[in-house]
N, CA, C and O atoms as a Maestro MAE file, in Angstrom:
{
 s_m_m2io_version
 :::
 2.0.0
}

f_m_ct {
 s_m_title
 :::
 protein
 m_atom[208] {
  # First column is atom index #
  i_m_mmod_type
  r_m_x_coord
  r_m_y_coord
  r_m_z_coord
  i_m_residue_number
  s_m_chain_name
  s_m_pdb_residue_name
  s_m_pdb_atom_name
  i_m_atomic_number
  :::
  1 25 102.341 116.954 64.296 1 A "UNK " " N  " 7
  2 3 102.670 117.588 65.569 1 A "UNK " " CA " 6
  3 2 104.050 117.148 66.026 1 A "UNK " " C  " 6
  4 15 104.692 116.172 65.639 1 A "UNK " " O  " 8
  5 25 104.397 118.123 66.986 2 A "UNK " " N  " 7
  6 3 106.214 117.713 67.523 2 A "UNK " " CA " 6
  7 2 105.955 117.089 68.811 2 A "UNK " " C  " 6
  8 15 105.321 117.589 69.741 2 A "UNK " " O  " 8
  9 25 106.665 115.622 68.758 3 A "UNK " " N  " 7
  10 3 106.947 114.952 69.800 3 A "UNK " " CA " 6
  11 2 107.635 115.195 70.604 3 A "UNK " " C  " 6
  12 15 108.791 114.839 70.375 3 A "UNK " " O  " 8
  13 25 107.401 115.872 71.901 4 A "UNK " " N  " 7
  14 3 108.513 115.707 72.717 4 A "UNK " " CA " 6
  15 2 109.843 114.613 72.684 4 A "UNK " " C  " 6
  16 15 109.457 113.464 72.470 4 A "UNK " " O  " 8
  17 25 111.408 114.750 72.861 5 A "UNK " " N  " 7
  18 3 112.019 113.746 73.153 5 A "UNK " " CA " 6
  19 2 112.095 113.556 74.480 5 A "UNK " " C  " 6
  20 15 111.622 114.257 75.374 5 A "UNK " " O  " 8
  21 25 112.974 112.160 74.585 6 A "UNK " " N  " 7
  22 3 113.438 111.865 76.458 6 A "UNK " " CA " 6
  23 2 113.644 112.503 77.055 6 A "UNK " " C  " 6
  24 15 113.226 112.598 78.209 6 A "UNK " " O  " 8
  25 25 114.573 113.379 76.341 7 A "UNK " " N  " 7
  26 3 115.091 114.360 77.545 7 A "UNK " " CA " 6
  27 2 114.401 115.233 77.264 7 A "UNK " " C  " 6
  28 15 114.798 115.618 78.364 7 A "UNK " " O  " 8
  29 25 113.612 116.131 76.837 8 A "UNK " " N  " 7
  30 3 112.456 116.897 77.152 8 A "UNK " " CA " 6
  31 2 111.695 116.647 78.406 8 A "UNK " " C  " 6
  32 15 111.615 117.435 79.348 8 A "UNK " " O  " 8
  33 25 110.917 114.993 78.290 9 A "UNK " " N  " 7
  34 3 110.394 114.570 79.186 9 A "UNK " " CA " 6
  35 2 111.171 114.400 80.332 9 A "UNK " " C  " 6
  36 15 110.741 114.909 81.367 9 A "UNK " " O  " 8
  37 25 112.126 113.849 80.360 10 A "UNK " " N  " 7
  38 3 112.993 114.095 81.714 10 A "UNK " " CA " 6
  39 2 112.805 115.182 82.381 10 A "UNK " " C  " 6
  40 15 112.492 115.194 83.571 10 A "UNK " " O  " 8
  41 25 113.038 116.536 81.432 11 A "UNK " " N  " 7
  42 3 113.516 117.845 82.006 11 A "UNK " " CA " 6
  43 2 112.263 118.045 82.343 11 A "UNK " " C  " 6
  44 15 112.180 118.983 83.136 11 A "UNK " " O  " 8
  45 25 111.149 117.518 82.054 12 A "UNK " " N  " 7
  46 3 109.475 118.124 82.764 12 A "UNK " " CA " 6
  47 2 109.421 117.715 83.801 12 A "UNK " " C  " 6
  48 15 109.081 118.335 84.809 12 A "UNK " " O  " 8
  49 25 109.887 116.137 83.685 13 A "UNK " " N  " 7
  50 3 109.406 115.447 85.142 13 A "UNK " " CA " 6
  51 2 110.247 116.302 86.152 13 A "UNK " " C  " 6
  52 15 109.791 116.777 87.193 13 A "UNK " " O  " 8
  53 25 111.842 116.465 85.602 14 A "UNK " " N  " 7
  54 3 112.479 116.759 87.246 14 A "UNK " " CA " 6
  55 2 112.135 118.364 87.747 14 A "UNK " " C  " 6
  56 15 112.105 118.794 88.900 14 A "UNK " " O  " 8
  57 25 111.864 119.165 86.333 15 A "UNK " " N  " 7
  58 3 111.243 120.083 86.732 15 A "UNK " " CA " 6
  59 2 109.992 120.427 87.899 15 A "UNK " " C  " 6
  60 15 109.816 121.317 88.731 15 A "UNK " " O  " 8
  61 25 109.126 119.009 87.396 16 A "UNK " " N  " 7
  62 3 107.642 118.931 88.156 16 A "UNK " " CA " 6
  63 2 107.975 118.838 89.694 16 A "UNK " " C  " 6
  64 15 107.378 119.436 90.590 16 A "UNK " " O  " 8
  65 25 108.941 118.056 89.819 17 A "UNK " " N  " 7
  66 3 109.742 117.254 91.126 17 A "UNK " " CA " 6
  67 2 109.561 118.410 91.957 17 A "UNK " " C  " 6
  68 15 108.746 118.778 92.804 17 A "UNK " " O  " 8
  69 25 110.759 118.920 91.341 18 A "UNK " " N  " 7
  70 3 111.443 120.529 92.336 18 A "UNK " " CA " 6
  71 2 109.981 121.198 92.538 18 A "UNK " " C  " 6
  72 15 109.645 121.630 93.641 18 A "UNK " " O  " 8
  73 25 109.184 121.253 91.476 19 A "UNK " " N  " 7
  74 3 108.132 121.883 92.423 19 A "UNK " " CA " 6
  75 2 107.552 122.102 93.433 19 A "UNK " " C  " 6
  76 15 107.295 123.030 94.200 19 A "UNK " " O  " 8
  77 25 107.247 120.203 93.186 20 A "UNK " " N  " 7
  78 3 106.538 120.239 94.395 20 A "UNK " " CA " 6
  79 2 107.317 120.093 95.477 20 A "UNK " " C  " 6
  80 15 106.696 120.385 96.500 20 A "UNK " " O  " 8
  81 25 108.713 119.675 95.718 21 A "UNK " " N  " 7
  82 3 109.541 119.368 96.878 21 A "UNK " " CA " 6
  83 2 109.951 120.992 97.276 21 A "UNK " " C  " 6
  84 15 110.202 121.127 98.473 21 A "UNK " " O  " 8
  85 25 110.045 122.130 96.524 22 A "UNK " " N  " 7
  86 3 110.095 123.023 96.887 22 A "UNK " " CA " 6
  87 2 108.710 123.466 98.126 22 A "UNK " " C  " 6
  88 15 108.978 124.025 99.190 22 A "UNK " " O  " 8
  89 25 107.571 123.165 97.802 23 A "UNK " " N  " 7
  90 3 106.206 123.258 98.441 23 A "UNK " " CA " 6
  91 2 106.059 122.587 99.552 23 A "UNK " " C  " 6
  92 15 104.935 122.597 100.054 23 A "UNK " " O  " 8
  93 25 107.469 121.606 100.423 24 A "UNK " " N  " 7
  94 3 107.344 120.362 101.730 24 A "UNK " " CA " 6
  95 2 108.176 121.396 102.571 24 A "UNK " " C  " 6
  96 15 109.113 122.174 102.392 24 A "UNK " " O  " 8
  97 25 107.281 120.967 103.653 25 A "UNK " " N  " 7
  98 3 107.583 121.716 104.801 25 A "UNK " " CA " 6
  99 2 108.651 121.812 105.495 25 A "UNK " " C  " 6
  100 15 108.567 121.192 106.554 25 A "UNK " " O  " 8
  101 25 109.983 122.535 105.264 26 A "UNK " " N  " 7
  102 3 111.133 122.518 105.586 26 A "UNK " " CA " 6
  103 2 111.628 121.582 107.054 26 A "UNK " " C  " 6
  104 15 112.610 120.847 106.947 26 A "UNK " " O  " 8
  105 25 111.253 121.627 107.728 27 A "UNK " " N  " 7
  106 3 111.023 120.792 109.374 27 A "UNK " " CA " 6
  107 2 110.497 119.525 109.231 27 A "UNK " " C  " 6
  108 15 110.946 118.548 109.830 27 A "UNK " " O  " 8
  109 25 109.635 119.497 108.524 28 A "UNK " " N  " 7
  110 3 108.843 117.918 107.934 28 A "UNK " " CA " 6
  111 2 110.175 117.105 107.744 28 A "UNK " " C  " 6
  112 15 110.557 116.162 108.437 28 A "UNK " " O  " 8
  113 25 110.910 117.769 106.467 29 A "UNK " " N  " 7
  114 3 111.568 117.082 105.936 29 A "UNK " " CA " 6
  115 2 113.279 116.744 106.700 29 A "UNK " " C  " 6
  116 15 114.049 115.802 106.510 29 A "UNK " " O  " 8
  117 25 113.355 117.545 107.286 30 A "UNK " " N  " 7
  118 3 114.638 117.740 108.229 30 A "UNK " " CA " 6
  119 2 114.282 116.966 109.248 30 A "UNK " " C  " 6
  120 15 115.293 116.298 109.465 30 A "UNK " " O  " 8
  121 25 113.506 116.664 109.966 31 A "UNK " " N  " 7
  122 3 112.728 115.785 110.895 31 A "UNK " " CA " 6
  123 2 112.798 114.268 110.107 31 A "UNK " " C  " 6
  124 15 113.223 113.274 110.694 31 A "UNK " " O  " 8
  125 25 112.443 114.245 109.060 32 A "UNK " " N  " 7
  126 3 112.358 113.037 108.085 32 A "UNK " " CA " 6
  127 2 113.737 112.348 107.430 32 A "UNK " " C  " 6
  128 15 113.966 111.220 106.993 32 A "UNK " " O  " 8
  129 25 114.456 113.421 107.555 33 A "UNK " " N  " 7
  130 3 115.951 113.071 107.207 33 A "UNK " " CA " 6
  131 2 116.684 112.275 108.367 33 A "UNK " " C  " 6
  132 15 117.152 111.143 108.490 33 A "UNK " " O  " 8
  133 25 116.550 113.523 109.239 34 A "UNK " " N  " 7
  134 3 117.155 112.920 110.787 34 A "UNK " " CA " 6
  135 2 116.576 111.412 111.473 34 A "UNK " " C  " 6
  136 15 117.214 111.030 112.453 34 A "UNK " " O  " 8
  137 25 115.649 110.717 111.112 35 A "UNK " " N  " 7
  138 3 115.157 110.053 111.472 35 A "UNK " " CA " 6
  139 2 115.643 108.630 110.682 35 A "UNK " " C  " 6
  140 15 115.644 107.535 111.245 35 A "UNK " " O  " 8
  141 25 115.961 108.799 109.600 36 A "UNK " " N  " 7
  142 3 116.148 107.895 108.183 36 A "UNK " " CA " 6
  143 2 117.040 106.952 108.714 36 A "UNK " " C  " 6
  144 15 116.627 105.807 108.892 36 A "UNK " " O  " 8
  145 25 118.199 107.247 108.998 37 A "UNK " " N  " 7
  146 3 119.519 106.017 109.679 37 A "UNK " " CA " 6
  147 2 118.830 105.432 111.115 37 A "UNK " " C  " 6
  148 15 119.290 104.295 111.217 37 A "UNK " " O  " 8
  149 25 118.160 105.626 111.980 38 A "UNK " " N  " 7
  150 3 117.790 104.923 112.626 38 A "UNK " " CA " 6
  151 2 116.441 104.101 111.958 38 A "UNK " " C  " 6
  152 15 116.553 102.875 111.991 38 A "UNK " " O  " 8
  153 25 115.522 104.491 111.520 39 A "UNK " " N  " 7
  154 3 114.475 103.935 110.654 39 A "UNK " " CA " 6
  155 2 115.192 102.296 109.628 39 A "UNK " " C  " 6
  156 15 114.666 101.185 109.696 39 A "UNK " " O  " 8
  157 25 116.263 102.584 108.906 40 A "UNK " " N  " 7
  158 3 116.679 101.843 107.803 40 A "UNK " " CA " 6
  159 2 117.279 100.946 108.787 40 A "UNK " " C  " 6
  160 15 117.393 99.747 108.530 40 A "UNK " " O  " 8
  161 25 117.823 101.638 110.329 41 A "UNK " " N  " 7
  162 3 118.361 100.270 111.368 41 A "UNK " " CA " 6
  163 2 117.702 99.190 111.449 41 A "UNK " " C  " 6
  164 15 118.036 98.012 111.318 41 A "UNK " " O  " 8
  165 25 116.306 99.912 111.779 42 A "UNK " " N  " 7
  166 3 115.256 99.268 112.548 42 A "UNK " " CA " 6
  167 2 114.920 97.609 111.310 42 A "UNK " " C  " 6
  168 15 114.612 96.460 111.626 42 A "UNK " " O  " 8
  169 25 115.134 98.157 110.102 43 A "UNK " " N  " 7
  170 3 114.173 97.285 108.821 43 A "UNK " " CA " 6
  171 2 115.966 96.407 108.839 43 A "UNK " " C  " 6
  172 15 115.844 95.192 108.989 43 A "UNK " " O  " 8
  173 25 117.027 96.748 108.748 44 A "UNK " " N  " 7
  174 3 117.639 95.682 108.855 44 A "UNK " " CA " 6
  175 2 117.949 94.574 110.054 44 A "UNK " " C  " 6
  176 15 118.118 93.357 109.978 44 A "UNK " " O  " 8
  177 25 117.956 95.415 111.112 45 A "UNK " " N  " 7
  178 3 117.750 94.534 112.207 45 A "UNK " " CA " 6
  179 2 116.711 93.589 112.730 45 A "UNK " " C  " 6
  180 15 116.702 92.910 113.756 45 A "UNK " " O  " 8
  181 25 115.616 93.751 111.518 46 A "UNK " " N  " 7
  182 3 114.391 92.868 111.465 46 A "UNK " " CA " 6
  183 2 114.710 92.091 110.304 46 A "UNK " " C  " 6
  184 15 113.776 91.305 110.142 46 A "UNK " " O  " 8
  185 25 115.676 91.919 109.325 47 A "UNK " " N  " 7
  186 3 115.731 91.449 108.319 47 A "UNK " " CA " 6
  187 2 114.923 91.978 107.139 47 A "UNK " " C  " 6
  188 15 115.038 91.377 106.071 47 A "UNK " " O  " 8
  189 25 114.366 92.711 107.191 48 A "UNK " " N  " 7
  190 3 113.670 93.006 106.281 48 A "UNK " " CA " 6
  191 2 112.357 92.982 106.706 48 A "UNK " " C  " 6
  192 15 111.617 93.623 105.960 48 A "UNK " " O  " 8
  193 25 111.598 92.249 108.031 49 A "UNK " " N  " 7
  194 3 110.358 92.036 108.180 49 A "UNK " " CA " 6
  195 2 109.803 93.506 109.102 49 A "UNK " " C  " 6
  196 15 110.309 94.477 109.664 49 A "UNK " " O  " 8
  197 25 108.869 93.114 108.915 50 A "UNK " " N  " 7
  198 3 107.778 94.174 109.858 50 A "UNK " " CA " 6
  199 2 108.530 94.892 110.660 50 A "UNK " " C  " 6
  200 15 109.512 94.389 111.207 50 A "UNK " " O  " 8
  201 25 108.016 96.740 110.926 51 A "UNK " " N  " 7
  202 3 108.713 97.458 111.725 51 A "UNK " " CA " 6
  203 2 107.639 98.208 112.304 51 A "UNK " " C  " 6
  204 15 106.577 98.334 111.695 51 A "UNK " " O  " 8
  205 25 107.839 98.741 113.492 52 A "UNK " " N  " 7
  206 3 106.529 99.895 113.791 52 A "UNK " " CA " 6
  207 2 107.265 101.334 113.151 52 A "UNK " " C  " 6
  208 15 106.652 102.402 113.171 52 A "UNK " " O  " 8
  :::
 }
 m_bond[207] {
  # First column is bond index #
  i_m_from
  i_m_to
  i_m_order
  :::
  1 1 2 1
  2 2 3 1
  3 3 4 2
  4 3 5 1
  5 5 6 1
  6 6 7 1
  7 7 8 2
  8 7 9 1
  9 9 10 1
  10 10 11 1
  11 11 12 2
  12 11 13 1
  13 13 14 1
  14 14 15 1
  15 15 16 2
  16 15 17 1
  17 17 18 1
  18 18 19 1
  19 19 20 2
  20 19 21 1
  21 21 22 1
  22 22 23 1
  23 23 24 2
  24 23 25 1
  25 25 26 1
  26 26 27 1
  27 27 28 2
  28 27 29 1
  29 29 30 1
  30 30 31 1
  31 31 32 2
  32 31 33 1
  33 33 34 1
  34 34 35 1
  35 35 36 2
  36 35 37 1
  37 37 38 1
  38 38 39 1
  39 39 40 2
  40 39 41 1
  41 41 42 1
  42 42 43 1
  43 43 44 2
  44 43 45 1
  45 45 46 1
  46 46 47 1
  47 47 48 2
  48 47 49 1
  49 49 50 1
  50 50 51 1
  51 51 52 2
  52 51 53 1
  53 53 54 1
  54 54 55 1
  55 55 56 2
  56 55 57 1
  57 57 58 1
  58 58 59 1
  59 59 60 2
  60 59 61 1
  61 61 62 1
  62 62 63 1
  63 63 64 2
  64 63 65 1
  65 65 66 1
  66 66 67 1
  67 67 68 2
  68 67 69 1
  69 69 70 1
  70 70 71 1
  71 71 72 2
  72 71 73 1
  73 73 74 1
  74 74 75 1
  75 75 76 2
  76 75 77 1
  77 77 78 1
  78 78 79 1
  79 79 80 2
  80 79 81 1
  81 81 82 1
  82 82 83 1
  83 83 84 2
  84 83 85 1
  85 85 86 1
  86 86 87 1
  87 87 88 2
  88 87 89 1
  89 89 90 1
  90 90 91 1
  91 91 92 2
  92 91 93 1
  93 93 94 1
  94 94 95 1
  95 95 96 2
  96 95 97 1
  97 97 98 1
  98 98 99 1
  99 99 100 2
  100 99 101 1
  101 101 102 1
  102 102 103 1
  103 103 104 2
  104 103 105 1
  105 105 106 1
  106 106 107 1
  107 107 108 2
  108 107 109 1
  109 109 110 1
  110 110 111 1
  111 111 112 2
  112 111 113 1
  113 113 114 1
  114 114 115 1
  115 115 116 2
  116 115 117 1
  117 117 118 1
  118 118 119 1
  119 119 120 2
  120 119 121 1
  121 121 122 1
  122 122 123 1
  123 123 124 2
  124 123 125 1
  125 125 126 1
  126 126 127 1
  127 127 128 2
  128 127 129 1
  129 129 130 1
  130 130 131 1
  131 131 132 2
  132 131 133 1
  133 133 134 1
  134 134 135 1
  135 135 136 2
  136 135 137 1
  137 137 138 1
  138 138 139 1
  139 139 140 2
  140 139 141 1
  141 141 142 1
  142 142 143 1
  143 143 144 2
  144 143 145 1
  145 145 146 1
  146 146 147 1
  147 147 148 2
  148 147 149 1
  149 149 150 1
  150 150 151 1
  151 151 152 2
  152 151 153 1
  153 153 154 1
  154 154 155 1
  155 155 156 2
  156 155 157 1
  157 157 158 1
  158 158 159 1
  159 159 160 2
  160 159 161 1
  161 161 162 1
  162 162 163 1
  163 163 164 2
  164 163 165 1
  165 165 166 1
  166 166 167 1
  167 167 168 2
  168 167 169 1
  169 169 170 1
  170 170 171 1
  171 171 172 2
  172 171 173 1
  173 173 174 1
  174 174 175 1
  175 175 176 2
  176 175 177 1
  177 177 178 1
  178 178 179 1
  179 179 180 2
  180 179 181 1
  181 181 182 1
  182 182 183 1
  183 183 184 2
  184 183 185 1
  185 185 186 1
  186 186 187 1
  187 187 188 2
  188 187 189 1
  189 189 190 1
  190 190 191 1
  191 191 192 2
  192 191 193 1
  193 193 194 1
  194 194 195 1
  195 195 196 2
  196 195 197 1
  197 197 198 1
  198 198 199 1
  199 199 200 2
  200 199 201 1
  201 201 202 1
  202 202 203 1
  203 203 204 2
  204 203 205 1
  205 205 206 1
  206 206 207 1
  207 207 208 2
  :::
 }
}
């Protein structure tokens, strides 16, 4: 039988990716973006510890 190579498998996984990121709720994720630089504030201004 034929083994897939790496980059075969690569090209499935990122294929699989886009799938499903095509399928996230446009606003979810724009909401989730916008939020990210204050979020990553929050975890350095704690050092790294606990955040709500």
């Amino acid at each position: 039988t034929h083994q897939p190579t790496g980059s075969q498998h690569q090209a499935a996984l990122i294929n699989s990716i886009m799938k499903q990121a095509r399928k996230l709720d446009r606003a979810l994720v724009a909401k989730a973006c916008s939020s990210f630089r204050s979020r990553i504030q929050h975890v350095i201004d704690a050092e790294g510890g606990w955040i709500k």
